[in-house]
N, C-alpha and C positions, 0 to 999 in steps of 0.2 A: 504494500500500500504506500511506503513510503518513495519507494521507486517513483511509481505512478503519477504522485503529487510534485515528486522531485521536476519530473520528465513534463508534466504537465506547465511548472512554474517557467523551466527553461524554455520551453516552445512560447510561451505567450509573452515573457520577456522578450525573446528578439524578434521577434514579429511585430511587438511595439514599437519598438525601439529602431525596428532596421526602416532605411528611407531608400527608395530606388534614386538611386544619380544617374546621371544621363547627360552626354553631349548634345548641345544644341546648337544649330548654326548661327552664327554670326554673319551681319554684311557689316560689310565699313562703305561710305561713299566720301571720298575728299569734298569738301565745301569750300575749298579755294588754297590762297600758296600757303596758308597758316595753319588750317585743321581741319579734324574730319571726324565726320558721325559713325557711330557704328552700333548696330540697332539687333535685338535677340527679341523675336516674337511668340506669344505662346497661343497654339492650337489645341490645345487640349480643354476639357471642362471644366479641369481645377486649377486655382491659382498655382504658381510655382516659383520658388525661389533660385534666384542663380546668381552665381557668383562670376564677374563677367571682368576680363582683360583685355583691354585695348591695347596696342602697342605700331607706334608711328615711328618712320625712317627717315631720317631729314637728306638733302643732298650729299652731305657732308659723311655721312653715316653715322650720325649720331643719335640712339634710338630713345625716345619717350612714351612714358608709359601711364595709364592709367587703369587703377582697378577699386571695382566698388561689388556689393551685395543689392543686388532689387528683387522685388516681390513685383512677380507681373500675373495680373488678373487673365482671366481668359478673354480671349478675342483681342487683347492688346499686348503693343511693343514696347519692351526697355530698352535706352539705350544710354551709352558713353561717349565721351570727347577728349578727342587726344589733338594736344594743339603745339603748334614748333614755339621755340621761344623765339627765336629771330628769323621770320621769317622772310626778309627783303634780302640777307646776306645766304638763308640757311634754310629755302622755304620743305616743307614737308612733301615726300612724293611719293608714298605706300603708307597703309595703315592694312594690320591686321586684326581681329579679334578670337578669343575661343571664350565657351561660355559653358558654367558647369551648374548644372538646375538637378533638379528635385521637388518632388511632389510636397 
């Protein structure tokens, strides 16, 4: 019996407890020679959390980065801004993101 309730308490703990993670696509579009948007939209029912990385490559190669936590509702977009510090000398000319969500 006490197996049973042992075996019982551990199955209902991690099933609590566990969260499905999952990659989700990112787009980034540049908004001119200083910075660029880049936007993780959710398609699913339930809200989702994601923990979302931008990171922008100046001419010069010198890379900037930004990274933040959003909660995105369904039917709508989070996004981030990653922007050059000098952009008239050093303008920005790639941005990528990766974005890591959960239910």
């Amino acid at each position: 019996m006490k197996k049973l309730i042992a075996a019982l308490a551990i199955i209902v703990s991690t099933s609590t407890f566990a969260q499905k993670y999952f990659g989700a696509q990112a787009l980034c579009l540049m908004t001119g020679r200083d910075s660029a948007q880049c936007e993780v939209c959710n398609n699913y029912a339930y809200s989702i959390g994601c923990k979302m990385r931008s990171e922008g490559i100046t001419l010069r190669g010198y890379r900037v980065a930004n990274e933040g936590y959003i909660i995105i509702r369904p039917g709508q977009c989070g996004m981030t801004y990653v922007k050059a510090n000098n952009s008239i000398m050093d303008p920005l000319v790639d941005a990528v993101a990766t974005a890591t969500c959960h239910f």
